[in-house]
C-alpha positions in Angstrom: -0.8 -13.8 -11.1 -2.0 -15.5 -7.7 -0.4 -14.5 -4.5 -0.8 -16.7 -2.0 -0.4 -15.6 1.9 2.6 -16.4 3.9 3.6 -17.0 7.2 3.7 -13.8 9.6 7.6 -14.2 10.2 8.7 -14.7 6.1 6.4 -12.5 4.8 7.9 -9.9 6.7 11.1 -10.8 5.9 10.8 -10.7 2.1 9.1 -7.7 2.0 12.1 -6.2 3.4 14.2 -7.9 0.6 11.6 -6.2 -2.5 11.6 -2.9 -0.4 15.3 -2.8 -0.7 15.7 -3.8 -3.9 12.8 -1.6 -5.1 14.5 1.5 -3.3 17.8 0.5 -5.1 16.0 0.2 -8.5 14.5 4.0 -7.9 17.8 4.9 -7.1 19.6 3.8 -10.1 16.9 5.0 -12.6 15.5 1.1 -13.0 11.9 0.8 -13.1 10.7 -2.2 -11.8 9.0 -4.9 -14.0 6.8 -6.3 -11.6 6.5 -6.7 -7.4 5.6 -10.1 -6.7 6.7 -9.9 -3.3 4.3 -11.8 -0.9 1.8 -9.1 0.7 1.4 -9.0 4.8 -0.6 -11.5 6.4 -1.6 -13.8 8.9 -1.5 -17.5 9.4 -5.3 -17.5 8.5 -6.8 -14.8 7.3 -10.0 -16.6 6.2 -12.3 -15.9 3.3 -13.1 -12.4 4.0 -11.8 -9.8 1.5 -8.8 -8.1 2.2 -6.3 -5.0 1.4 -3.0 -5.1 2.6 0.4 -2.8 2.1 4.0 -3.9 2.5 6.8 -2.8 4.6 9.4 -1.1 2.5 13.0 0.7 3.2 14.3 3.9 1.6 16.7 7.2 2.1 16.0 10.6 2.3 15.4 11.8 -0.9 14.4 8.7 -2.9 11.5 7.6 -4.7 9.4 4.9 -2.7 7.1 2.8 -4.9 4.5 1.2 -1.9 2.0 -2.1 -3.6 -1.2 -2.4 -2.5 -2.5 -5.7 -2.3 -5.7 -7.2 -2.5 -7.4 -10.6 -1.8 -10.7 -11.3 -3.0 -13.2 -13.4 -1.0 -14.3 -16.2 -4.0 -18.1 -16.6 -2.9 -18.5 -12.4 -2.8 -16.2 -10.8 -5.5 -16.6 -6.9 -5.4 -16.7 -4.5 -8.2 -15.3 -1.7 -6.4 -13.1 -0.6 -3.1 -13.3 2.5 -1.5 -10.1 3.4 0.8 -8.1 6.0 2.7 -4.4 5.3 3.9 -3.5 7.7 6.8 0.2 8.4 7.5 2.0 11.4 8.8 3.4 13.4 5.9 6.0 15.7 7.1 8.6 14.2 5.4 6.6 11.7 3.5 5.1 12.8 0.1 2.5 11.2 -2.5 3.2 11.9 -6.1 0.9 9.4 -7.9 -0.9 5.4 -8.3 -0.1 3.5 -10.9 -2.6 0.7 -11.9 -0.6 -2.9 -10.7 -0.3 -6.0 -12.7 -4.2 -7.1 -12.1 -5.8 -4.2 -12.0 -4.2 -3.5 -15.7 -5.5 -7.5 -16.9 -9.0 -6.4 -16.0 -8.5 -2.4 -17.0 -9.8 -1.4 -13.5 -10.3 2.5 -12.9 -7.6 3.3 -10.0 -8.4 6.7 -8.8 -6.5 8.6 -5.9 -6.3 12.1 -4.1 -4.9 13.6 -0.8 -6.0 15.3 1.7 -3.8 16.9 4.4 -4.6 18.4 8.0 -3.2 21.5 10.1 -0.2 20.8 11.9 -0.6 19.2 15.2 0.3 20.8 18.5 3.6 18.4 18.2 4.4 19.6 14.6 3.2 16.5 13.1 0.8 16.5 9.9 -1.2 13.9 8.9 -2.2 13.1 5.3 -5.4 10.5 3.9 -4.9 8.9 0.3 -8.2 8.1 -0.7 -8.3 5.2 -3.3 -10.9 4.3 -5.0 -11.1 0.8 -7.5 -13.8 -0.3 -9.8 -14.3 -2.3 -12.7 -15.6 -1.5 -15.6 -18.8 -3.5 -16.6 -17.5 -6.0 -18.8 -15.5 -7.5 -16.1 -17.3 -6.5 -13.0 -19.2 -9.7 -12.5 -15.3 -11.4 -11.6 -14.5 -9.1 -9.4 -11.4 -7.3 -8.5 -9.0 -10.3 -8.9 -6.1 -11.9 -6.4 -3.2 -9.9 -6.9 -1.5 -6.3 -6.9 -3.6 -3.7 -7.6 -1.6 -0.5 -7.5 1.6 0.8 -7.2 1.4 4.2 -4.6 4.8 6.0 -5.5 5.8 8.6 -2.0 8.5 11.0 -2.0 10.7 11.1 1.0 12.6 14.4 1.5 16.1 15.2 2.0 15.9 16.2 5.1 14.5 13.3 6.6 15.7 11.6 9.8 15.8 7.6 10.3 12.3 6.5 11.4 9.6 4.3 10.9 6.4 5.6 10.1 2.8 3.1 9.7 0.8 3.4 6.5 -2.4 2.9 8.0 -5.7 1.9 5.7 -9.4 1.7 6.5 -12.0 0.5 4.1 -14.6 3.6 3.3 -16.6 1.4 1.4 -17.1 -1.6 -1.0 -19.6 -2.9 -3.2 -20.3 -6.8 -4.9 -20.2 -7.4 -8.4 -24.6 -8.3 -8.7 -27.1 -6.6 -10.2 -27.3 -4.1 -8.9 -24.3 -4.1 -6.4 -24.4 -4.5 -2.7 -22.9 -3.1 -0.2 -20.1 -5.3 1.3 -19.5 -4.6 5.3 -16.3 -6.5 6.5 -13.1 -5.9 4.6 -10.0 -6.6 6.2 -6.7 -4.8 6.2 -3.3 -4.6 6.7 -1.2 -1.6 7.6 1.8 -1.3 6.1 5.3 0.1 7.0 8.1 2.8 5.6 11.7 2.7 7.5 14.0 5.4 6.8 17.3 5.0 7.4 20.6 7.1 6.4 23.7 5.8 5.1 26.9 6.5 6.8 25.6 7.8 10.3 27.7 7.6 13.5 26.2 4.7 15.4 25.1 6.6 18.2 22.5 8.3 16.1 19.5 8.2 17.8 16.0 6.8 15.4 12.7 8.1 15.8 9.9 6.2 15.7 6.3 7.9 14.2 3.2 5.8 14.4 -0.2 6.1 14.3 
């Protein structure tokens, strides 16, 4: 599968449509066959490498499934990606990855755990899911390919109010597919986005807005 970038303004607005239609596939026990919605992204986001994570909708208490993304730069493939996503977990929960449609072609090792901080002064918490990809020698000299590399499957609780909360990444570290692999400095990103919203509310309910 090749995804190819669209512009800013319908990129956004089909990510919406999957997150929706994800969240109502979780809902009525469907597990979805593939996400080939188009990940976020600029006009031109140039050669460099790049991981990127869409904006999704859910309710409290449902299952979010969030992809990660990943565009490789064709004269520097890497073997592996190193990666943290911080977002603030008081009512947001990881449960597990799940190895996406390219990262399964080229049996990639997807490998993830949390880490979560004291409480703030303000209540919040903030939580880092550190990712970590690599390819097994037989493929590594390809690369991590174009495509979706993992599913990231979050919890939100019942109690949860509407809000919009930012899924941010940073790149820890990445390495090139010679022998023996190099470090690779710039990899760009692309935060992505969870709105919660709750059915039936009197319109006068007020929204809160988290961010980083």
């Amino acid at each position: 599968m090749n995804l190819h970038w669209f512009e800013h303004g319908r990129s956004r607005t089909v990510r919406l449509l999957v997150g929706l239609w994800v969240a109502a596939s979780l809902a009525y026990g469907i597990s979805p066959p593939g996400l080939s919605a188009a990940p976020p992204q600029e006009a031109d986001p140039g050669p460099v490498p790049r991981v990127g994570l869409a904006e999704l909708g859910g309710t409290p208490g449902a299952s979010l499934m969030m992809p990660l993304y990943f565009t490789p730069d064709p004269n520097k493939p890497l073997r592996s990606l190193t990666l943290d996503i911080e977002f603030i977990s008081n009512n947001l929960k990881f449960q597990k990855a799940s190895p996406g449609i390219v990262a399964e072609q080229v049996k990639a090792d997807i490998q993830t755990s949390v880490t979560e901080a004291a409480p703030e002064a303000t209540g919040l918490v903030r939580s880092k899911l550190h990712i970590k990809a690599t390819l097994p020698d037989e493929t590594a000299k390809d690369g991590l390919p174009d495509g979706l590399l993992a599913y990231l499957l979050f919890q939100i609780s019942l109690d949860a109010k509407p809000f919009s909360l930012r899924l941010v990444p940073t790149v820890l570290s990445a390495e090139d597919a010679s022998n023996p692999p190099q470090p690779v400095a710039n990899v760009a990103t692309e935060p992505g986005l969870v709105s919660i919203e709750v059915l039936d509310v009197m319109p006068e309910a007020t929204c809160f807005f988290f961010s980083h």
